[in-house]
C-alpha positions in Angstrom: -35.3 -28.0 -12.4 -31.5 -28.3 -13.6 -30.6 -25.1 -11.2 -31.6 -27.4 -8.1 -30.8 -30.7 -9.0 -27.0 -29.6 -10.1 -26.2 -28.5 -6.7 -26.1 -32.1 -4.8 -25.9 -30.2 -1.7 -29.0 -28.1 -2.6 -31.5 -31.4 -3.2 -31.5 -34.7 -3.7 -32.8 -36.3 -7.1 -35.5 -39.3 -6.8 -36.1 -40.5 -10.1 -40.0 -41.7 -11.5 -43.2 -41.6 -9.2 -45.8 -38.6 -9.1 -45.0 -35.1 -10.4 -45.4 -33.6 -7.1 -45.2 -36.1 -3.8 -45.5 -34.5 -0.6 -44.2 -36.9 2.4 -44.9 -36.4 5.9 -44.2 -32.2 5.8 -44.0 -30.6 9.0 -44.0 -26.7 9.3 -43.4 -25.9 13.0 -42.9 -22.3 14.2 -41.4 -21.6 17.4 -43.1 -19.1 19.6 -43.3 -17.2 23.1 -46.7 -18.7 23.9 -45.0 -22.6 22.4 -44.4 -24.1 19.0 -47.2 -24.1 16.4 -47.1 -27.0 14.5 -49.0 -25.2 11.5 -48.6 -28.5 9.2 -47.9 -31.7 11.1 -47.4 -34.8 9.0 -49.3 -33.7 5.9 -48.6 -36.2 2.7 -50.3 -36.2 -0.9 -49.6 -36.1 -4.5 -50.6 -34.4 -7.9 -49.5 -35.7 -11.4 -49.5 -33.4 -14.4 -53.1 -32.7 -15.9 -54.7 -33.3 -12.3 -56.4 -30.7 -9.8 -56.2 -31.3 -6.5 -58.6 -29.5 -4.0 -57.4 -28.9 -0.1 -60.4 -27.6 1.9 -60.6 -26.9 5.7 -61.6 -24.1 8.1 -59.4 -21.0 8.4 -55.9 -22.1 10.6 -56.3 -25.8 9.3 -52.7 -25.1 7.9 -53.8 -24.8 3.8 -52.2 -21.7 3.0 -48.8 -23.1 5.1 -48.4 -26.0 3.2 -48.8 -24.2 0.1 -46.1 -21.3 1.2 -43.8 -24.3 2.2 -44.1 -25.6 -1.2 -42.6 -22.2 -2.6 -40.2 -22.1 -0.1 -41.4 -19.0 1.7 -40.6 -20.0 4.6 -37.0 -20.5 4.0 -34.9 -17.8 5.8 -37.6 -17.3 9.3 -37.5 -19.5 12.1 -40.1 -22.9 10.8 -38.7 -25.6 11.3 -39.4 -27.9 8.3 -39.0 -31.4 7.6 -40.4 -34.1 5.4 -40.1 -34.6 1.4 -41.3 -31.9 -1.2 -40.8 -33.7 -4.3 -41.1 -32.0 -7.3 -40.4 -34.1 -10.6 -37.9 -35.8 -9.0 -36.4 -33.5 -6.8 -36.3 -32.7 -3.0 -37.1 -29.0 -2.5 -37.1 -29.1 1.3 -33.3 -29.1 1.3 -32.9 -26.3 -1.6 -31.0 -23.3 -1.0 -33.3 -19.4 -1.5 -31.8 -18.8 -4.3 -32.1 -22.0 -5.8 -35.9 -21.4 -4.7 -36.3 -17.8 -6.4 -35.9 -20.2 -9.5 -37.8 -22.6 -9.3 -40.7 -19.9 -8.2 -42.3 -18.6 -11.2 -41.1 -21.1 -14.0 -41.4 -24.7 -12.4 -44.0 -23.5 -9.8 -46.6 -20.5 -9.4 -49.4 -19.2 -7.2 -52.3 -17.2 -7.6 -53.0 -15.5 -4.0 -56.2 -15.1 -2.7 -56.4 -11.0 -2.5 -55.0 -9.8 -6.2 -55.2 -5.9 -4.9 -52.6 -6.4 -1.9 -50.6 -9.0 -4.0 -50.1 -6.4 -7.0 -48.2 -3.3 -6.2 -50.2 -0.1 -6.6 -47.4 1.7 -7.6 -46.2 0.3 -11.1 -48.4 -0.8 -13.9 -50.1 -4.1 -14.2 -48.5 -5.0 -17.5 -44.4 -3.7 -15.9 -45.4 -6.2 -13.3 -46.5 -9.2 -15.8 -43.6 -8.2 -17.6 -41.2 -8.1 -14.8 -42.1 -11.7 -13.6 -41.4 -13.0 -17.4 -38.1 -11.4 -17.4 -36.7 -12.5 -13.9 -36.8 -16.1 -15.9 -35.9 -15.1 -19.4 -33.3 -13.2 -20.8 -35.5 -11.3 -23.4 -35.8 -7.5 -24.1 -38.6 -5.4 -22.2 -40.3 -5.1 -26.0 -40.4 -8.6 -25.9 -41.2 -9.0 -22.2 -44.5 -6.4 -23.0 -45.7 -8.3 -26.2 -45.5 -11.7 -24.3 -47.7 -10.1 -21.5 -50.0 -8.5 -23.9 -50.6 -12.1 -25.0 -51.2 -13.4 -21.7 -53.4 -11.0 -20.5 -55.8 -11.3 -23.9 -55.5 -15.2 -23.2 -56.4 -14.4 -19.2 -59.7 -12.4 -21.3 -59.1 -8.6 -20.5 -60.0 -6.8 -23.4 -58.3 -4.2 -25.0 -54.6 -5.6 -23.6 -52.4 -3.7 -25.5 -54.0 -0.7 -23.5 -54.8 -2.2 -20.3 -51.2 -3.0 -19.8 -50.7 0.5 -19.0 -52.8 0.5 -16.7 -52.7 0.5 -12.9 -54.5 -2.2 -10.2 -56.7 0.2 -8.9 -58.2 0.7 -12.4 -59.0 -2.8 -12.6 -62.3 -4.6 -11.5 -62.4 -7.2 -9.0 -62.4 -9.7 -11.4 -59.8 -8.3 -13.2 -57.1 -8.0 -11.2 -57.3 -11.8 -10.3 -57.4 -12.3 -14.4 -54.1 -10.4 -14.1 -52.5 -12.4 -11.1 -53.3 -15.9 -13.2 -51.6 -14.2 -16.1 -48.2 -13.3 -14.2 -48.4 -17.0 -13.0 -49.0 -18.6 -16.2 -46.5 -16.4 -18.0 -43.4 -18.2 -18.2 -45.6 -22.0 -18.0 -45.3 -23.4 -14.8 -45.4 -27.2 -14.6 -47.2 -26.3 -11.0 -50.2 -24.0 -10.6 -50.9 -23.1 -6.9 -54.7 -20.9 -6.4 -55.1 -19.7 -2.8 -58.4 -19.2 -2.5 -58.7 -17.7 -5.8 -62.3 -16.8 -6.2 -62.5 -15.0 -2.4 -65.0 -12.0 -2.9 -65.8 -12.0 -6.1 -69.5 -12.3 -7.5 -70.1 -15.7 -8.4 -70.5 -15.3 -12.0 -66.8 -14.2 -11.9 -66.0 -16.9 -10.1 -67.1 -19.4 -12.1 -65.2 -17.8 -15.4 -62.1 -17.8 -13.4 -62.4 -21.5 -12.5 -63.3 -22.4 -15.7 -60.0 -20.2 -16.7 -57.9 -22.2 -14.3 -59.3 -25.6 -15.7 -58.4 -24.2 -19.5 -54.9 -23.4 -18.6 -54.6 -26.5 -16.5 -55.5 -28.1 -20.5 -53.8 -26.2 -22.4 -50.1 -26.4 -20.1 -50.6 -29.9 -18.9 -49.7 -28.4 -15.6 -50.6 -30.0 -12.2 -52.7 -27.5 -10.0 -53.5 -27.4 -6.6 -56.4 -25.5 -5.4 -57.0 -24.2 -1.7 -60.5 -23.2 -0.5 -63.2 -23.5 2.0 -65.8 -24.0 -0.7 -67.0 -27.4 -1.3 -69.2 -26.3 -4.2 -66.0 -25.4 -5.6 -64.2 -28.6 -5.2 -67.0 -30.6 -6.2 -66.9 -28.8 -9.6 -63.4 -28.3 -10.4 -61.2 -30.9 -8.9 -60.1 -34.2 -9.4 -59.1 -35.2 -6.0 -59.1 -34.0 -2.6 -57.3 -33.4 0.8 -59.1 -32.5 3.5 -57.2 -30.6 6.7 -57.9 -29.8 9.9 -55.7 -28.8 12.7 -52.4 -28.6 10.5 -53.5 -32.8 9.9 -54.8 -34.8 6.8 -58.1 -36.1 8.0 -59.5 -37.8 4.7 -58.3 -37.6 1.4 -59.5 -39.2 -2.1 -60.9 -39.1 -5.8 -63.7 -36.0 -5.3 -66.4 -38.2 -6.2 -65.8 -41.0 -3.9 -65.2 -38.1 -0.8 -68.5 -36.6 -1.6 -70.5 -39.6 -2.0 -68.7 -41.9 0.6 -67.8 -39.3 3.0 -65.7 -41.4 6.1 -64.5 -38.7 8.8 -66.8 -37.0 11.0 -65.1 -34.0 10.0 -66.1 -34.3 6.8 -69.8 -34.9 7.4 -69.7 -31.5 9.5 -68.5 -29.7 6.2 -70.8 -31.3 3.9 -73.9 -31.0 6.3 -73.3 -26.8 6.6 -73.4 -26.6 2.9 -76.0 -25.3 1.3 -77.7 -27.2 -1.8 -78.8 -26.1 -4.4 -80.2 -29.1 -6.2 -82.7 -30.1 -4.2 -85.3 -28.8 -1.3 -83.6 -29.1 2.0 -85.9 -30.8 4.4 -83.8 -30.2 7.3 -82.0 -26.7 9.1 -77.9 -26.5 8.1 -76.4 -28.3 10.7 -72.7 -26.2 11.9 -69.9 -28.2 13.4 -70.1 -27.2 17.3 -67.2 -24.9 18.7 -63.9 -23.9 17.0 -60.5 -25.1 15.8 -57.9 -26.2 17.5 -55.1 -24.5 18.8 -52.2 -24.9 16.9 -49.7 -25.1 19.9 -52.2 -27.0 22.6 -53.3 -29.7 20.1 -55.6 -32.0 21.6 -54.5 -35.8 22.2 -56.0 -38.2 20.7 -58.0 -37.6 17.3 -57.2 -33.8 17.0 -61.3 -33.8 15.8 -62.4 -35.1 19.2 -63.5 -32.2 21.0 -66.1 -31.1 18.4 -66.4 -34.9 17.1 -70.9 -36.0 17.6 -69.8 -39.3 17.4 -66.4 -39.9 19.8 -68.8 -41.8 22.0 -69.4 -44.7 19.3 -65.5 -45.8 20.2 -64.9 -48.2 22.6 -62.9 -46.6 25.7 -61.3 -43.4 25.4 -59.1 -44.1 22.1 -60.4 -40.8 20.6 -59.1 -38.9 23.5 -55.3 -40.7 23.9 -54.3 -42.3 20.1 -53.9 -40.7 17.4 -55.6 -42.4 14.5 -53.5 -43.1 11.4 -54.6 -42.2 7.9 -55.7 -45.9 6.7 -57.5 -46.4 3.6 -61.1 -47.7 2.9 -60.4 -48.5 -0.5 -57.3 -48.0 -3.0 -57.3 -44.6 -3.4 -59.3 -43.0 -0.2 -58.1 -42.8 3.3 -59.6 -41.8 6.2 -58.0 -40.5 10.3 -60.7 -41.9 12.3 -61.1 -44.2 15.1 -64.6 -45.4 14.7 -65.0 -49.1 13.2 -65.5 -48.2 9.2 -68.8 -50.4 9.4 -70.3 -48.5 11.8 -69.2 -45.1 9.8 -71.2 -46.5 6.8 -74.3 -46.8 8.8 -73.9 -43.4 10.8 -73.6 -42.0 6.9 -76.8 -44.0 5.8 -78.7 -43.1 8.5 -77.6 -40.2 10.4 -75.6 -37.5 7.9 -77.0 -38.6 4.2 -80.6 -37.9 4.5 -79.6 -34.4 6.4 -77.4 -33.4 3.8 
């Protein structure tokens, strides 16, 4: 991180606290129709060795706060603000080319379709190659035994031979294999997966997580992990944040979220999962009508208009204050306006014995 922090202008250097510390981020993009306030007020934090899951419908602002993280946002017109701390220093205020590198050696993402993400006219191995040279001043017969190496680690068999050739001769499966081996390549201390596992079967899946959770091991490195999939979560992560309309809703350790669930948004998720475990005595239950709009964000709660249980609060707080994120217990915190007694019996008696 020396190429950020020695440019005072660049960033700002806060010394101890969490590896990564996200404080209030805001990405807001200005447009014809209004602004979109994509993320608004989003805060959390990984340390080294942990994975933290975000999960929320499609426009819920995951993939945003994950491109703002990166920096890729840097040069349109969002309007950013907030704290992106990353061991101890503020990316927000950091320059693109300090960003281009940082990307790739301190942090890296694996995005969610590997076949338009790799370029379909050079090799898969010049590509893995080329992402290890952009950060290390090393020969292109070095660059190519390095990649060989990562793509034998990432499990594709026969390297030395598939690193010649192209994506489109690559399985589904594969080509992700070959996206988390051009992020792992030069060691990032921050592992972003959007979505890593989208339309693949789910024996794949589950080697690819399993892959994820060995590098996370083997590099120490804090990951982040974005997906709609709360078997996913449940199985891979340590902690979670759960969005909705560009807004943390509840967030905490994984097993405390799934077996004391507090927001109603958060019920609707778990109750239109499937299980597996057990016979389902009850019909999956969908949350009623659709996101928000980004730029006509209701008042209130932003969950209230497709919220079951709005009417369990006293006047019309749901509909006119917006509910801070308050926690329920040291490390879990919930955006809700309904009295946290009354959420445990709505969960004992109303969601637990559907789900």
């Amino acid at each position: 991180m020396t190429s950020v922090a020695s440019d005072p202008r660049a960033a700002s250097s806060r010394p101890g606290g969490p590896f990564l510390s996200v404080e209030d981020l805001r990405v807001h993009f200005p447009t014809d129709d209004g602004l979109v306030k994509s993320v608004d007020g989003v805060s959390f934090e990984v340390d080294r060795g942990q994975i933290l899951g975000i999960v929320g419908e499609s426009g819920s602002g995951k993939s945003v706060t994950a491109q703002a993280l990166l920096g890729l946002h840097k040069g349109s017109k969002a309007r950013i603000t907030g704290h992106i701390w990353l061991d101890g220093v503020d990316l927000v205020p950091a320059s693109e080319n300090d960003m281009r590198e940082v990307r790739g050696s301190e942090i890296a993402m694996i995005f969610q379709d590997p076949l338009s993400s790799l370029h379909p006219f050079y090799t898969i191995g010049d590509q893995i190659s080329e992402a290890y040279r952009v950060h290390n001043k090393v020969s292109a017969r070095d660059a190519r035994k390095r990649s060989v190496e990562m793509l034998e680690k990432v499990g594709i068999p026969n390297a030395s031979r598939r690193y010649d050739d192209y994506p489109h001769q690559f399985s589904g499966g594969m080509r992700q294999r070959a996206m988390i081996a051009m992020a792992l390549i030069c060691e990032p201390k921050l592992l972003i997966a959007d979505e890593p596992t989208t339309a693949l079967d789910v024996t794949v899946q589950a080697q690819i997580l399993q892959l994820i959770k060995d590098m996370r091991n083997e590099l120490n490195s804090a990951v982040i992990l974005i997906t709609h999939d709360l078997g996913v979560v449940a199985e891979t992560c340590d902690q979670v944040l759960v969005m909705y309309g560009g807004q943390c809703v509840e967030k905490g350790p994984v097993e405390e979220l799934f077996d004391k669930p507090e927001m109603p948004y958060t019920w609707g998720l778990l109750s239109s999962m499937p299980r597996m475990d057990r016979v389902r005595q009850t019909r999956l239950t969908p949350i009623p009508g659709s996101p928000p709009s980004l730029i006509q964000v209701p008042k209130g709660c932003v969950f209230n208009p497709r919220c079951r249980f709005s009417d369990r609060v006293e006047g019309d707080r749901c509909f006119t204050v917006h509910p801070d994120l308050l926690p329920t217990s040291p490390r879990h915190e919930v955006r809700c306006h309904i009295d946290p007694e009354e959420r445990r019996q709505i969960l004992l008696t109303e969601i637990r014995p559907n789900l």
